[in-house]
N, C-alpha and C positions, 0 to 999 in steps of 0.2 A: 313523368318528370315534371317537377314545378315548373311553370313559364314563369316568364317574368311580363304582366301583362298590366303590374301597375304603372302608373304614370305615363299612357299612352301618348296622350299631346302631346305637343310641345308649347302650345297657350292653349285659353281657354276656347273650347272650338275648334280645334285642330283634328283632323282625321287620324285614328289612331296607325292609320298606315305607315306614321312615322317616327312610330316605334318598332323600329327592326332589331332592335338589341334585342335579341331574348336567350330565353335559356339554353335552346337548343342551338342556338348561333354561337353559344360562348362554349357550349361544351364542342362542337363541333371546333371550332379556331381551337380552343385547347387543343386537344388531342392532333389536330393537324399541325398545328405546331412542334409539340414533340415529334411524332413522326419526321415532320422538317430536318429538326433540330440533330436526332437520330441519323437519317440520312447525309447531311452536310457533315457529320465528324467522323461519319463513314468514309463517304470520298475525301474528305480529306487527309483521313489514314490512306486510303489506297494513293494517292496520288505522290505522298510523300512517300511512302515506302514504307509506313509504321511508323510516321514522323519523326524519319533518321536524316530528311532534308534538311538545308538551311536555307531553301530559298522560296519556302512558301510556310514556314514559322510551324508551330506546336501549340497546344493547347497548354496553358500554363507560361506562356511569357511573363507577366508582370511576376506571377508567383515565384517565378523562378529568382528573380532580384530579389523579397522577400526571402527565399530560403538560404539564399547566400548569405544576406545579412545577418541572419538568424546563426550561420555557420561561424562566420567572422566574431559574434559576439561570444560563439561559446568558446573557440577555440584560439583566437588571434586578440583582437582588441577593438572595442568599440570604434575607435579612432580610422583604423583601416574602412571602415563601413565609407565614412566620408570622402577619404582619399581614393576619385576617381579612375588612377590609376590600378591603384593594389585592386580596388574592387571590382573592373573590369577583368585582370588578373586571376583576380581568384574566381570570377562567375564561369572564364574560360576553361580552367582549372578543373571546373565543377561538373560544366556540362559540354566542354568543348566548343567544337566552330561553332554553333549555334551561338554561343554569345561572342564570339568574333561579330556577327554580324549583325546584333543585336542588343551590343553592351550598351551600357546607360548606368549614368551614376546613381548614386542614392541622394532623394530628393523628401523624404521627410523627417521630420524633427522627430530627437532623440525619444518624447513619450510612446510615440510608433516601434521606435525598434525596441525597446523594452517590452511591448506586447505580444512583439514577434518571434523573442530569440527562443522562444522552443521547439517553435516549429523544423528546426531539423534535429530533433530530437526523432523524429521518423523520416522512413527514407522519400525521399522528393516525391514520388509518385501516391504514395499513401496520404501522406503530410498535403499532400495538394487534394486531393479527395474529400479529406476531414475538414480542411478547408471550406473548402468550395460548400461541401453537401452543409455543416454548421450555418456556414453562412448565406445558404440560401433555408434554412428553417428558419433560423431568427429573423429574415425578411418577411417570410409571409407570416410569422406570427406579430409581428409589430403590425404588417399590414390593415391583417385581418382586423388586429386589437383596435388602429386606431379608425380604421374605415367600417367597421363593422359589414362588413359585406354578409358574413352569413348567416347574418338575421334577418340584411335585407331579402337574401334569395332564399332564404328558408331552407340553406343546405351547406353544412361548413364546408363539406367534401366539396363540392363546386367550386365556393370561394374559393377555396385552398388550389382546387385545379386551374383557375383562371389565374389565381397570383404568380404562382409557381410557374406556370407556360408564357409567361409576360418576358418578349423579348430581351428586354434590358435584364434580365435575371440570365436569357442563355447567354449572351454575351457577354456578362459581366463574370458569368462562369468559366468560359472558354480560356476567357484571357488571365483569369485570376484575381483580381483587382477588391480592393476592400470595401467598393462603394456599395455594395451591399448593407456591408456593416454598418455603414455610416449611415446610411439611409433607415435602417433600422432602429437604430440612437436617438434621429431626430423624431422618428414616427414615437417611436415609446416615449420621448421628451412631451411631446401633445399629448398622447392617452394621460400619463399620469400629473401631469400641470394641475390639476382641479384636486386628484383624490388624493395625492403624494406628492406635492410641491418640491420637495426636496431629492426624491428619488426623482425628477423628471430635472433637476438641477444636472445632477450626478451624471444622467445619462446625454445633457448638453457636456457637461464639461471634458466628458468620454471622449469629444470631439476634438483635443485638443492633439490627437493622433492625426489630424488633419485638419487644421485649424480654418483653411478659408472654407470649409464648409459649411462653418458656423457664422457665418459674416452677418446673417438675417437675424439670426434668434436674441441680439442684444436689444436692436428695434421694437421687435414684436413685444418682447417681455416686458420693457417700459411702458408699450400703448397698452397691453393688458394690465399693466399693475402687478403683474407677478412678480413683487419684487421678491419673496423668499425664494424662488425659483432664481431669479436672477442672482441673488446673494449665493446660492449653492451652486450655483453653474461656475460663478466667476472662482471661489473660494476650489471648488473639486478642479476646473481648469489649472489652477496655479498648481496645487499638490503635482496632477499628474507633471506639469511640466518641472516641476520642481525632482522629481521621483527620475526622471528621462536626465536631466543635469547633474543627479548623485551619483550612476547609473554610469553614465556614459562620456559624462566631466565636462565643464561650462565650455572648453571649446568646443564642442560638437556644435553649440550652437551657432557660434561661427561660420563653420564648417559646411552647417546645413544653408544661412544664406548666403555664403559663397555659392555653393553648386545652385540655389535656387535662383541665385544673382545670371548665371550663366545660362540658363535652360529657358529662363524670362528671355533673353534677348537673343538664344538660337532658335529658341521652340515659339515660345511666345510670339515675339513682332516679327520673326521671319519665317518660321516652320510653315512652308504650304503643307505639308502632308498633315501638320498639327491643326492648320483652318479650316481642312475639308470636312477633321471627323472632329469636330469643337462645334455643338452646339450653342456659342456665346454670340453675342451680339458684337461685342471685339474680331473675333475671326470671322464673321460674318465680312464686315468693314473690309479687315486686310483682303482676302479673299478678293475682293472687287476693287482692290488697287486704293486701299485709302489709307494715306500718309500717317505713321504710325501714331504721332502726336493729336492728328484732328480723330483718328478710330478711339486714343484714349480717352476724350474728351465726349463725344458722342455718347460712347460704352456710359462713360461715367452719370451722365445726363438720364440716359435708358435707366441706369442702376438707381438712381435716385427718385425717379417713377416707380420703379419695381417695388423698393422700399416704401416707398411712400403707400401706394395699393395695398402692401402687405400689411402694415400698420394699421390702413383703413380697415381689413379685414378681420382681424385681431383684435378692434375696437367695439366695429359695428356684430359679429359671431361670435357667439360661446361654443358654438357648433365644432367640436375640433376636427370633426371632418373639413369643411371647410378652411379650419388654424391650419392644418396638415398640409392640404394640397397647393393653398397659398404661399405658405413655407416652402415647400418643394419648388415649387416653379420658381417662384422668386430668387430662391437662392442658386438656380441655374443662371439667371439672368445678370445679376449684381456678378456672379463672379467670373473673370475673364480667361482665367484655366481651368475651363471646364474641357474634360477628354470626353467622348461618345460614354463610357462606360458610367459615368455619373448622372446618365439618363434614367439611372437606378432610382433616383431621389423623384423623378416623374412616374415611377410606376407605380410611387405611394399615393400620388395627384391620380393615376388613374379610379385607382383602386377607391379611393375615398369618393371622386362627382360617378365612378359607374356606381356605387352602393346611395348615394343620392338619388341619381338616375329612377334608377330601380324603386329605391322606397318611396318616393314621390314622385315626381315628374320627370319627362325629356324635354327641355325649350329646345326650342329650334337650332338647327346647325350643333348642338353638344357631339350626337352619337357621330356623327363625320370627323368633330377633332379629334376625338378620344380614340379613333381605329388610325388619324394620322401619327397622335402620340404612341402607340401601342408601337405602330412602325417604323418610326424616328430613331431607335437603338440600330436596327438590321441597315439602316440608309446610311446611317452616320458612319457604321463599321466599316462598310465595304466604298466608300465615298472619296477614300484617299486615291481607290484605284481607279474610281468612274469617273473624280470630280466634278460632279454634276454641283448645281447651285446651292450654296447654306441656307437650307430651310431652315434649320434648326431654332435656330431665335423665334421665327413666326408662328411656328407650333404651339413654341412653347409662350410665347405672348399672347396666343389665340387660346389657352389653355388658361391664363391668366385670367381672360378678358371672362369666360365662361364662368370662372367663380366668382367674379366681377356682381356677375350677373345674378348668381345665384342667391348672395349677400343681398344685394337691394330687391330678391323677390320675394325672400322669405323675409328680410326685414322689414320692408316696406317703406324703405327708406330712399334717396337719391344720393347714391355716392360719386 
């Protein structure tokens, strides 16, 4: 099997001893990973009883909100979706005490539900499979497309094995959650910005199913000058949200910042169980007892460095590898409702500086963040129960600081 034995150092003169990434290490953590992955949804069938518990959850939470939605729209009325009531009602309805204990209103804008309603066009358990398996190929193929990883290892089947075993993919599977998707959008946004301006528009403006995840890519596109990308992002954002309003009728917008208005100040500034597994610098703050007002303020300060760096990036690199994983992290940072599962948008940052790594060099301290970020999905998940300390921010600011680095090594410039 190929090693991966370029870019031994980490400066010039460095012992190659400190390149431990290699090929048989990552195929190695692959496959142990699954295996992992394999066994934990094991026992956690046995422990639930076939996951017919309600007090240690199922695989398919979030999706399950999704599939109701999807129900409501074909068969009741858009409008129901938003009225937290009826829609706790009917998820109960649907899947029983499980969403007694588990109900949660619906909390995105109407272009979202309009993508979703056919998803119970098949029964939950299938519909959640086609899901999930869809949305984790369109990952690694963004991944791959925009980090090129398997030209660096000289083996797509590896790449592909390394992307796909990336924590943040089994977690963001488990639970069901879109940020797959979304993460896949912004990655394909970067690959095609240079060759397809317009299709790299389209597939920002595709964001508007989740709009704060797009909070970076307005910056970035200014500092690069993409402005036909920009014009097609903002022009394809309005349609779809315009298409979600025809669809589903201009009160839903209402609707949606009402319930959004509510979950900001249950979940947001007070949710400890939402600080432990929130990677944001905001929940970091609360988390350690800091007064809701001076954490927005802080956050905000943090988020306007983030941007700032990301723009640097975007200026000083055509490299979209580097556009990509800068984009990623940053947009972890700037935004303050980030869940653990939107760790997804950092396995694109992995995937792009380890295909760096590999095809050129390792500086020093990279291969230690990037085995932290790999792990920061499986910490975040289960952190609500352990509540141990919010690392998350420093990871991913440390993961930052890395491409930071990588910018003024190949450029040669001082950012």
């Amino acid at each position: 099997m190929y090693l991966l034995s370029r870019g031994a150092g980490a400066s010039d003169g460095d012992s190659s001893a400190l390149d431990w990434l290699t090929a048989r290490r990552l195929v190695f953590c692959s496959y142990a990973a699954f295996i992992s992955y394999v066994g934990f949804v094991a026992t956690w069938a046995w422990v639930t009883h076939g996951f017919t518990g309600t007090d240690a959850g199922r695989p398919g939470l979030d999706f399950s909100i999704f599939w109701t939605a999807s129900h409501l729209m074909r068969h009741e009325s858009p409008a129901l979706v938003y009225d937290h009531q009826a829609f706790v009602k009917a998820t109960v309805t649907l899947f029983g005490g499980f969403a007694n204990e588990y109900g949660m209103p619906w909390l995105y804008p109407p272009a979202f539900l309009v993508g979703i309603a056919p998803l119970s066009l098949l029964p939950f358990p299938i519909s959640y499979i086609a899901f999930v398996s869809g949305s984790v190929v369109l990952f690694v193929v963004a991944a791959l497309s925009v980090s090129r990883l398997g030209r660096s290892v000289q083996d797509p089947r590896l790449a592909a094995l390394f992307v796909a075993a990336l924590p943040c993919v089994f977690v963001t599977a488990i639970i069901g959650q879109n940020s797959l998707l979304t993460a896949a959008l912004a990655a394909s946004a970067v690959r095609w910005l240079a060759a397809k301006p317009v299709l790299a528009g389209i597939c920002i403006g595709l964001l508007a199913i989740k709009p704060q995840m797009a909070i970076v890519f307005p910056f970035v596109l200014i500092a690069a000058q993409a402005w036909r990308t920009f014009a097609a992002a903002a022009l394809s954002g309005l349609a779809f949200t315009t298409l979600g309003a025809l669809t589903c009728g201009a009160r839903s917008f209402h609707a949606f910042l009402v319930n959004a208005s509510v979950m900001r100040s249950a979940t947001l500034e007070h949710g400890q169980h939402f600080w432990m597994s929130s990677p944001s610098p905001f929940s970091a703050l609360r988390s350690a007892g800091i007064p809701v007002t001076l954490s927005y303020v802080v956050h905000g300060m943090i988020a306007i460095v983030a941007i700032a760096a990301a723009c640097q990036v975007w200026r000083r690199s055509s490299d979209m590898r580097l556009r990509a994983s800068m984009l990623a992290a940053s947009t972890l940072i700037v935004n303050p409702y980030v869940w653990h599962y939107e760790l997804a948008w950092l396995g694109i940052a992995l995937a792009c500086v380890t295909a760096c790594g590999i095809n050129g060099r390792w500086y020093l301290g990279e291969q230690g963040i990037l085995v932290a970020g790999w792990l920061l999905p499986v910490y975040e998940h289960f952190n609500r129960v352990a509540k141990l300390p919010q690392i998350g921010p420093a990871v991913v600011l440390l993961t930052m600081l890395v491409i930071l680095r990588r910018v003024r090594m190949v450029a040669g410039v001082k950012l």
